[in-house]
Rosetta silent file (secondary structure, phi, psi, omega in degrees, C-alpha in Angstrom):
SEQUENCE: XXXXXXXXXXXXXXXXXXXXXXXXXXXXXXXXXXXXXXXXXXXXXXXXXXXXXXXXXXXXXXXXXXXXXXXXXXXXXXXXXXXXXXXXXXXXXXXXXXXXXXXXXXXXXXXXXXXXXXXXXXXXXXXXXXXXXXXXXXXXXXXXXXXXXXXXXXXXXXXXXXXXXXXXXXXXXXXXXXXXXXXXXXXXXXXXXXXXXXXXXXXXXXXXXXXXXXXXXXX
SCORE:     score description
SCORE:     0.000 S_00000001
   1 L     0.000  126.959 -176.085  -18.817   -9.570   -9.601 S_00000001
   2 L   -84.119  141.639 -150.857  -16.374   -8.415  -11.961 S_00000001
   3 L   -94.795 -162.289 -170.354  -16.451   -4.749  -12.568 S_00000001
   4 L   -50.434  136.547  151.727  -16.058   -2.229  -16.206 S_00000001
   5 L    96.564  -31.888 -162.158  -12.789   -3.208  -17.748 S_00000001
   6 L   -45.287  130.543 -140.525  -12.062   -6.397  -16.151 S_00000001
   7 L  -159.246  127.850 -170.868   -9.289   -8.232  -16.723 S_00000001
   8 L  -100.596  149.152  162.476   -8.053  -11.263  -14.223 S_00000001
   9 L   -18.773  103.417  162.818   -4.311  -11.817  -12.976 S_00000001
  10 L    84.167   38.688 -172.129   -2.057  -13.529  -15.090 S_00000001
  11 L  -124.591 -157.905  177.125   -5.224  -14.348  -17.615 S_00000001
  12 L   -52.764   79.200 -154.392   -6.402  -12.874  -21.019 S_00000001
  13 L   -55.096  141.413  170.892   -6.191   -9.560  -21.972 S_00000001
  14 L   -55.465  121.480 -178.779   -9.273   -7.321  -23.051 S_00000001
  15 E  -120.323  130.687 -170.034   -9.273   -5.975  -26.344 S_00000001
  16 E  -131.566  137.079  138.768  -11.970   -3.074  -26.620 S_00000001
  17 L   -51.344  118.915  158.478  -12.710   -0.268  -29.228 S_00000001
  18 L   -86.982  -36.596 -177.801  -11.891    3.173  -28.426 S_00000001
  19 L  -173.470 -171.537  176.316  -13.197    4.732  -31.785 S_00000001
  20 L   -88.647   15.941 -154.442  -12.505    3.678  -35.184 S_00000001
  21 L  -119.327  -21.510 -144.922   -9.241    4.442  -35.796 S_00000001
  22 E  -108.875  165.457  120.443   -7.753    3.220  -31.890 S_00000001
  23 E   -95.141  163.342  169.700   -7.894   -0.356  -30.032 S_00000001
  24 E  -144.330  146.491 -152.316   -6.919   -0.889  -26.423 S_00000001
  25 E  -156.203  129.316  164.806   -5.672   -4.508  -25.286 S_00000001
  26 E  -116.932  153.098  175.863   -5.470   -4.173  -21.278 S_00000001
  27 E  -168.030  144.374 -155.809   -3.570   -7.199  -19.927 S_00000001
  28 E  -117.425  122.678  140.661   -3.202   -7.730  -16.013 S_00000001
  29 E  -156.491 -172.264 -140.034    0.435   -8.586  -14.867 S_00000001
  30 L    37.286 -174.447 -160.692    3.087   -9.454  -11.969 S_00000001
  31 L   -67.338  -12.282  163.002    2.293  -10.217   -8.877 S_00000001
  32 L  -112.347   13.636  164.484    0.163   -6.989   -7.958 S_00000001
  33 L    71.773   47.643  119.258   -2.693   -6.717  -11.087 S_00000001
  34 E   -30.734  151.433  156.009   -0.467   -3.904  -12.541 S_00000001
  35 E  -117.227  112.847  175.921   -2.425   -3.302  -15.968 S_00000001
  36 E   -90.540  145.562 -170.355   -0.392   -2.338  -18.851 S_00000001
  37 E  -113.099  124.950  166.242   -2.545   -0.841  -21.561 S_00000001
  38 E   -97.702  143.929  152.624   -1.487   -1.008  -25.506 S_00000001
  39 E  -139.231  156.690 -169.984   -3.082    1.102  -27.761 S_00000001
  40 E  -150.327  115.732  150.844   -2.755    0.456  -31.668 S_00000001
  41 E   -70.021 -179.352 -163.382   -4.148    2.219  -34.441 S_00000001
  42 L   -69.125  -12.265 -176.473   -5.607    0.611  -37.875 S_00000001
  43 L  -112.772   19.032  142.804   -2.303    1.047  -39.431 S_00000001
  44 L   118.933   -5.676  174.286   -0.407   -0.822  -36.897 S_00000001
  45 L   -76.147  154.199  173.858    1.405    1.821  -34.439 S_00000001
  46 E  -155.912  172.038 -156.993    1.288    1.465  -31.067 S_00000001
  47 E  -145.603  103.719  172.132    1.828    2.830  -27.963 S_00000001
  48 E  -104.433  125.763 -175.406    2.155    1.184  -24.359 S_00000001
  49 E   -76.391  161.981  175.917    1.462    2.397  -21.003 S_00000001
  50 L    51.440   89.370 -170.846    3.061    1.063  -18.372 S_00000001
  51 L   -97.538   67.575 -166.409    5.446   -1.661  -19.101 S_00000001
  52 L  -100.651    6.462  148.034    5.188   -3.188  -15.257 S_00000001
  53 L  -174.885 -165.069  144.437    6.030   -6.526  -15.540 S_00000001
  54 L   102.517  -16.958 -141.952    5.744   -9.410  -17.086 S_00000001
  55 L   -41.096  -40.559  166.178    8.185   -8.599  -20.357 S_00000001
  56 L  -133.761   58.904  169.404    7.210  -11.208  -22.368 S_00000001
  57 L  -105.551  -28.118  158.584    3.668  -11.664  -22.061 S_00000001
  58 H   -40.632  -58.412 -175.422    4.097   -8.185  -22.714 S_00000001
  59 H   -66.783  -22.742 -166.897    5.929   -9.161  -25.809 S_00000001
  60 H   -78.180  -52.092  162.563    3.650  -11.520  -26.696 S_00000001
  61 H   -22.728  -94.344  168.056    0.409   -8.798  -26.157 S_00000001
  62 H    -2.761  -68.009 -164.291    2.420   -6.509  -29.025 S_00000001
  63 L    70.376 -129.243 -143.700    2.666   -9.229  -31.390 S_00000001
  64 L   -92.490   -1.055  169.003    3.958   -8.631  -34.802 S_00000001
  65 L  -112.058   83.578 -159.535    3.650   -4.369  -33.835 S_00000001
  66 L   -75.610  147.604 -175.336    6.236   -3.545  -30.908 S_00000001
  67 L   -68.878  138.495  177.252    5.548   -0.057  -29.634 S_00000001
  68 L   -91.071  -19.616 -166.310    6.991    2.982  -30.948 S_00000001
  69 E  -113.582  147.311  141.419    6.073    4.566  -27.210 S_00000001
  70 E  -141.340  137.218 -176.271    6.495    3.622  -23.813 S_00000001
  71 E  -112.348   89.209  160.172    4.299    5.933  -21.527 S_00000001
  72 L   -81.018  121.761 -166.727    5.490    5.410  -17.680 S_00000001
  73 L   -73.140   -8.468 -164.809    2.458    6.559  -15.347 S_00000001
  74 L   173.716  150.671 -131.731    4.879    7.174  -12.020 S_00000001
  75 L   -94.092  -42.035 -156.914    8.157    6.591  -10.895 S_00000001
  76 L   -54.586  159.216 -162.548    7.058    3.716   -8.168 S_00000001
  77 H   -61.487  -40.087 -174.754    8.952    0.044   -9.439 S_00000001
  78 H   -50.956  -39.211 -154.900    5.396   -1.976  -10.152 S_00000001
  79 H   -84.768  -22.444 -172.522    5.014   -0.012  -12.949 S_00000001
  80 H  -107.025    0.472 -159.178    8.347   -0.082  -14.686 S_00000001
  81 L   -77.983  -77.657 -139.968   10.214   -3.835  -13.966 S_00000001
  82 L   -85.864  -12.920  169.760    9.883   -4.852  -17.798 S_00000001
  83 H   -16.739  -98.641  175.439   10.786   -1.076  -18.957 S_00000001
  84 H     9.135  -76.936 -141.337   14.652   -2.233  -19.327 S_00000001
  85 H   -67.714  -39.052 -166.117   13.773   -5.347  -20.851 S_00000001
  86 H   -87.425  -39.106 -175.286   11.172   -3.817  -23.849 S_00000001
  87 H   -86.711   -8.090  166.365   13.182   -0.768  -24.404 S_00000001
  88 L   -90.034    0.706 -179.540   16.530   -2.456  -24.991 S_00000001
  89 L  -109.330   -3.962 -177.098   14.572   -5.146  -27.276 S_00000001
  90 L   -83.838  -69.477 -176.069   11.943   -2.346  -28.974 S_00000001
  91 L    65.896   66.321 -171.969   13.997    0.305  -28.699 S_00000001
  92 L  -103.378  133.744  159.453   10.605    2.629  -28.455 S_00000001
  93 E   -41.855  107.579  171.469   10.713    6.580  -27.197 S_00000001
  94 L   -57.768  139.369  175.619   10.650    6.572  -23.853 S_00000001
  95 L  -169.484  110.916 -170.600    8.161    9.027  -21.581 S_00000001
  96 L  -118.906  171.052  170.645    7.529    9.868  -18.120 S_00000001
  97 L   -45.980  160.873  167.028    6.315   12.870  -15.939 S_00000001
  98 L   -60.833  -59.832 -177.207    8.884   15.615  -15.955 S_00000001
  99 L   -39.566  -41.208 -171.157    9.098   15.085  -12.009 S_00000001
 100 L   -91.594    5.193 -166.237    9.614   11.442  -11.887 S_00000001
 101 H   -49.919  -93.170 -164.812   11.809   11.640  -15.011 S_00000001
 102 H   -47.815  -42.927 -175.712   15.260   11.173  -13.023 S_00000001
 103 H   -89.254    5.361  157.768   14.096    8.359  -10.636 S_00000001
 104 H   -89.110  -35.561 -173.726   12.979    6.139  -13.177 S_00000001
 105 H   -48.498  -28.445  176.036   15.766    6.591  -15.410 S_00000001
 106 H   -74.355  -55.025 -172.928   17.587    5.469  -12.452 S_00000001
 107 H   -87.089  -35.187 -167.042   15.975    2.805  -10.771 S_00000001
 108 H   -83.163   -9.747  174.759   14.579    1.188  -13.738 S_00000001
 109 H   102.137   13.458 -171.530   18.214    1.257  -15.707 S_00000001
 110 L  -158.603  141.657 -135.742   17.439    3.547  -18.675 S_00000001
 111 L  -100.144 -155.290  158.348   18.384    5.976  -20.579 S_00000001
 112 L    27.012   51.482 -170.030   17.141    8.869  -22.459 S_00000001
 113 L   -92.191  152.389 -165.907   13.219    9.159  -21.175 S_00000001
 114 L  -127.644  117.853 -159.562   11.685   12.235  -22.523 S_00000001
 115 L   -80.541  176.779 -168.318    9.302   14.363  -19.828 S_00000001
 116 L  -154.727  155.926  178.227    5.600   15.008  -19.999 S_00000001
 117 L   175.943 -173.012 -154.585    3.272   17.107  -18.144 S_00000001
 118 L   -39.410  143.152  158.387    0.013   19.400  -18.504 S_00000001
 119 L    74.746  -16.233  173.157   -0.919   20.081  -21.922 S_00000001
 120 L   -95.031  165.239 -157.329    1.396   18.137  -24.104 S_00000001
 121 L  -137.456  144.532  166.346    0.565   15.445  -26.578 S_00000001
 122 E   -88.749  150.177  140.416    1.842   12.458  -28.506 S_00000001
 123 E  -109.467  126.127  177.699    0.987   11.474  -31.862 S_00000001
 124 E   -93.655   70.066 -159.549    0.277    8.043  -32.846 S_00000001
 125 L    74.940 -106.567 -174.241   -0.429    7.945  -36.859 S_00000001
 126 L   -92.847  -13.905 -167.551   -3.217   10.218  -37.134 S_00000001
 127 E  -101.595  179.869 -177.001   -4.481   10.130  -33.707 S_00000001
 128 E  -162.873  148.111 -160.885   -3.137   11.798  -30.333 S_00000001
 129 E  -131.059  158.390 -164.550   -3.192   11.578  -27.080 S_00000001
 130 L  -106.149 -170.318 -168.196   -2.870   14.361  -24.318 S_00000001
 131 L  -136.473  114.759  146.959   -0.939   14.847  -21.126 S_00000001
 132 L  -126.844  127.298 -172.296   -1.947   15.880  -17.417 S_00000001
 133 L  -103.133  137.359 -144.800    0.075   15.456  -14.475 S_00000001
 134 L  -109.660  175.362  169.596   -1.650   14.841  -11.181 S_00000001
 135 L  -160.643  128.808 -164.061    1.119   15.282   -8.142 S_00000001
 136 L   156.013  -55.554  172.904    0.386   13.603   -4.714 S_00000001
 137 L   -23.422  -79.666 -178.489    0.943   10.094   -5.598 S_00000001
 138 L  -136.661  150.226  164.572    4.180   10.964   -6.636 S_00000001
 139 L   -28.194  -51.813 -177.712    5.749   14.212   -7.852 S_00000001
 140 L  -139.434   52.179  156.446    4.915   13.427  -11.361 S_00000001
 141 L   -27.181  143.708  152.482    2.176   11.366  -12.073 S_00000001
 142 L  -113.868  158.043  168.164    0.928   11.338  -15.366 S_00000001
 143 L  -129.365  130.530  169.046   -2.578   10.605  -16.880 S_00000001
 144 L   -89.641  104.427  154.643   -3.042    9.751  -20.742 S_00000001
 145 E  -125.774  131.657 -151.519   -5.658   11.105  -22.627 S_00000001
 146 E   -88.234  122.177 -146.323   -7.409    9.672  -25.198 S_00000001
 147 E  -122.761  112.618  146.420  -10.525   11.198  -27.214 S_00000001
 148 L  -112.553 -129.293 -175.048  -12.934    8.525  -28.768 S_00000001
 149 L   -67.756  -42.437  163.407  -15.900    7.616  -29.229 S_00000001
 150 L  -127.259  172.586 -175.432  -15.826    8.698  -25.662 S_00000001
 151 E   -89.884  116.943 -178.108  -12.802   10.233  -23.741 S_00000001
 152 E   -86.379  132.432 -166.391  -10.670    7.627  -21.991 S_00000001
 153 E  -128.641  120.104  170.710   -8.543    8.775  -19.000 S_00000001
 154 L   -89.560   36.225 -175.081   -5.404    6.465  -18.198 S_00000001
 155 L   -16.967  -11.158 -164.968   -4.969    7.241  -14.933 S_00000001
 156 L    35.828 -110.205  159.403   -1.968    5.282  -13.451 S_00000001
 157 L  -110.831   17.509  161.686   -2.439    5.310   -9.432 S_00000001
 158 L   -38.245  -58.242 -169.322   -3.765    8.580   -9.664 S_00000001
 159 E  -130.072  156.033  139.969   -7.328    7.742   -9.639 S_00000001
 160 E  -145.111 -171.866  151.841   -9.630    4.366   -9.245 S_00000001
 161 L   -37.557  131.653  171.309  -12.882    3.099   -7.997 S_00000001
 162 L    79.839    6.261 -146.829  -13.094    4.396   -4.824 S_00000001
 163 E   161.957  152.617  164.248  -10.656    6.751   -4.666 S_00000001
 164 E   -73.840  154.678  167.589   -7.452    8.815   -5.065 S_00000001
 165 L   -60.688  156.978  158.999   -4.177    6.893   -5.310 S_00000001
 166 L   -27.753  162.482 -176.474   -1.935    6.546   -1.797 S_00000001
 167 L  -159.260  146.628  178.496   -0.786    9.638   -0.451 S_00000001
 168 L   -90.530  -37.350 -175.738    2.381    9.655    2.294 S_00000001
 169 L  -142.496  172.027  171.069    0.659   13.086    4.025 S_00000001
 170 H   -58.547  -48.915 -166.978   -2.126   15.220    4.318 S_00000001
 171 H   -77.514  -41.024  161.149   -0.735   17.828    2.072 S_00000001
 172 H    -6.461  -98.108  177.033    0.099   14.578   -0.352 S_00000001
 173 H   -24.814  -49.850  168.032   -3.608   13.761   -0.169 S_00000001
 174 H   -85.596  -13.637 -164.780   -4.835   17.237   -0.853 S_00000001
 175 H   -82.104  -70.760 -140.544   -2.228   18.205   -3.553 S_00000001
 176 H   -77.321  -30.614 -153.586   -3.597   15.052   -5.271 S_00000001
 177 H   -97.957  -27.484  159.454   -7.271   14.996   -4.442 S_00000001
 178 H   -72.390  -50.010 -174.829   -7.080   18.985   -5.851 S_00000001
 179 H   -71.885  -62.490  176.854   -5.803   18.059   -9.217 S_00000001
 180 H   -39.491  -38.159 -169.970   -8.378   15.407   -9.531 S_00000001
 181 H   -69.916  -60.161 -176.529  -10.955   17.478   -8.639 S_00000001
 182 H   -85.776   -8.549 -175.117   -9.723   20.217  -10.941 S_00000001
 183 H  -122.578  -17.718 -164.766   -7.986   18.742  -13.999 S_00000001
 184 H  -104.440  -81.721  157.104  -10.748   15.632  -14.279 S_00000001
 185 H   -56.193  -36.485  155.565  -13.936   16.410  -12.643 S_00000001
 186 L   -54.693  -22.777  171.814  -14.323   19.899  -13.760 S_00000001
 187 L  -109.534  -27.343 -161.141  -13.669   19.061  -16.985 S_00000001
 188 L  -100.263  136.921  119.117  -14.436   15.693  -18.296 S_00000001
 189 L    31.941  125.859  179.943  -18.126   14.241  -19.005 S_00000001
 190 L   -50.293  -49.263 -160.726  -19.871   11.798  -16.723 S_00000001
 191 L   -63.863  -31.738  166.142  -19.432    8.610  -19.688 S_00000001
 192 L   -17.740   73.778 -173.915  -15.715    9.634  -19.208 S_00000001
 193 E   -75.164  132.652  175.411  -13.884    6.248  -18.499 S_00000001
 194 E   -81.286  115.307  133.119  -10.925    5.782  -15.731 S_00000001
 195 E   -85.672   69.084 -126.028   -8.690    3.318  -16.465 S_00000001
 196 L   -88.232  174.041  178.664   -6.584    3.022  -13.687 S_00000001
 197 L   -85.841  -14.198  156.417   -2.985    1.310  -12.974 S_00000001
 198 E  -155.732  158.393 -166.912   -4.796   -1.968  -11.014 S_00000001
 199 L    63.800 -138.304 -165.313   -7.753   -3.321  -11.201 S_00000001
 200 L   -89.620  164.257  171.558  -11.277   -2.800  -12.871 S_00000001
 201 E  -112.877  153.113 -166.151  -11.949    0.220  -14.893 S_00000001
 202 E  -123.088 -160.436 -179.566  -15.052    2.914  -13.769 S_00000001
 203 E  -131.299  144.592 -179.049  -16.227    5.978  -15.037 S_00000001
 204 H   -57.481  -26.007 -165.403  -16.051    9.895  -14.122 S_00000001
 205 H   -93.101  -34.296  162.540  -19.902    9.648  -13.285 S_00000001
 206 H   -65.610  -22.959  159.432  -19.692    6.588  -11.122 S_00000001
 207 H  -114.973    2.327  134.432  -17.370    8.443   -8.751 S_00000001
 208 H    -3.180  -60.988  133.530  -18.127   11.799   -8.826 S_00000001
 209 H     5.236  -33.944 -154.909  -20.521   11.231   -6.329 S_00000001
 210 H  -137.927   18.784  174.762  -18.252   10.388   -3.568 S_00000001
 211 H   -50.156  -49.369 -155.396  -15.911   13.407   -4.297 S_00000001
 212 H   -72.611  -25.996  144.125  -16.717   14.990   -0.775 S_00000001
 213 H    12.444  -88.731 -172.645  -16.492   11.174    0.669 S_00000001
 214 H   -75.246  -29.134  148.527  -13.261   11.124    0.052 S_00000001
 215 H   -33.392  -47.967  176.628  -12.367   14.577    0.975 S_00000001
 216 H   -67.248  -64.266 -165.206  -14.089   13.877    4.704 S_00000001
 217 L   -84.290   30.693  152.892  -12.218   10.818    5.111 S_00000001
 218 L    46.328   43.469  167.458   -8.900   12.018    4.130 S_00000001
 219 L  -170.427    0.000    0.000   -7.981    9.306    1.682 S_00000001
């Protein structure tokens, strides 16, 4: 049964209201149900997370408004393969964690990415979206968040259903499973939705629940 958010491989993307001013168009691509997220306000800017594959289905998603942003969630390659391709044909502000800054600029081919981490925010017309970086994943996760009608949390491989993102170690695992705990759950509202970097999207209140879970089982 397909869960919150759903959105299948290489199919249609979901276009949902965030409030009245934002949209969000999720679209599922390459070969591992990356999700790249757009968001576009009513007067036509927009801003895409993840540009992980896919470039011009991507392109296609956009339409007739190509993003002044690209938001990279984490340095790892699913997430970045059409990066190159959108920012040499957009030629949109680039933005990744501060940590992971240097290895995407590297492996993905491109220049001039601008870093992000706790507390700082884009603006998109009138609206804005915030910045926390989770570290476990990767050095410099980021999560993008958005305040609507309810507060949306973009999560990259940070968070999902079920879970923390991968972790390489134990300290990994606890670095990471501490910021969630402490930048997410402490703060945000059960109705709080995770949108994650694959698959379906959940809520803060549907896993909450299963903090200590995951904490026992050390993943």
């Amino acid at each position: 049964m397909p869960g919150l958010g759903h959105v299948e491989p290489g199919g249609h993307p979901l276009v949902q209201g965030l409030s009245a001013a934002m949209t969000m168009i999720k679209m599922s691509v390459g070969p591992m149900d990356n999700n790249s997220y757009l968001l576009q306000v009513r007067s036509g800017e927009t801003l895409l997370i993840d540009a992980a594959n896919d470039a011009d289905r991507l392109v296609a998603m956009a339409g007739e408004h190509p993003p002044e942003m690209i938001i990279t969630t984490h340095r790892h390659q699913d997430h970045w393969q059409a990066l190159a391709v959108l920012a040499n044909r957009w030629h949109p502000d680039l933005y990744a964690g501060t940590p992971d800054l240097q290895a995407i600029q590297r492996d993905a081919d491109v220049d001039d990415v601008q870093g992000l981490w706790d507390g700082d925010q884009l603006k998109l017309a009138d609206e804005y979206v915030e910045i926390i970086g989770l570290v476990g994943h990767t050095p410099g996760s980021i999560v993008i968040i958005y305040r609507g009608d309810v507060t949306h949390l973009f999560t990259g491989d940070g968070l999902f259903p079920g879970g923390v993102g991968a972790t390489r170690t134990p300290e990994d695992f606890r670095s990471l499973l501490a910021d969630v705990e402490n930048k997410i759950f402490n703060i945000y509202d059960d109705d709080t939705v995770i949108h994650p970097g694959h698959g379906d999207d959940t809520t803060v209140g549907r896993e909450r629940p299963h903090l200590e879970e995951w904490r026992n089982r050390g993943w």
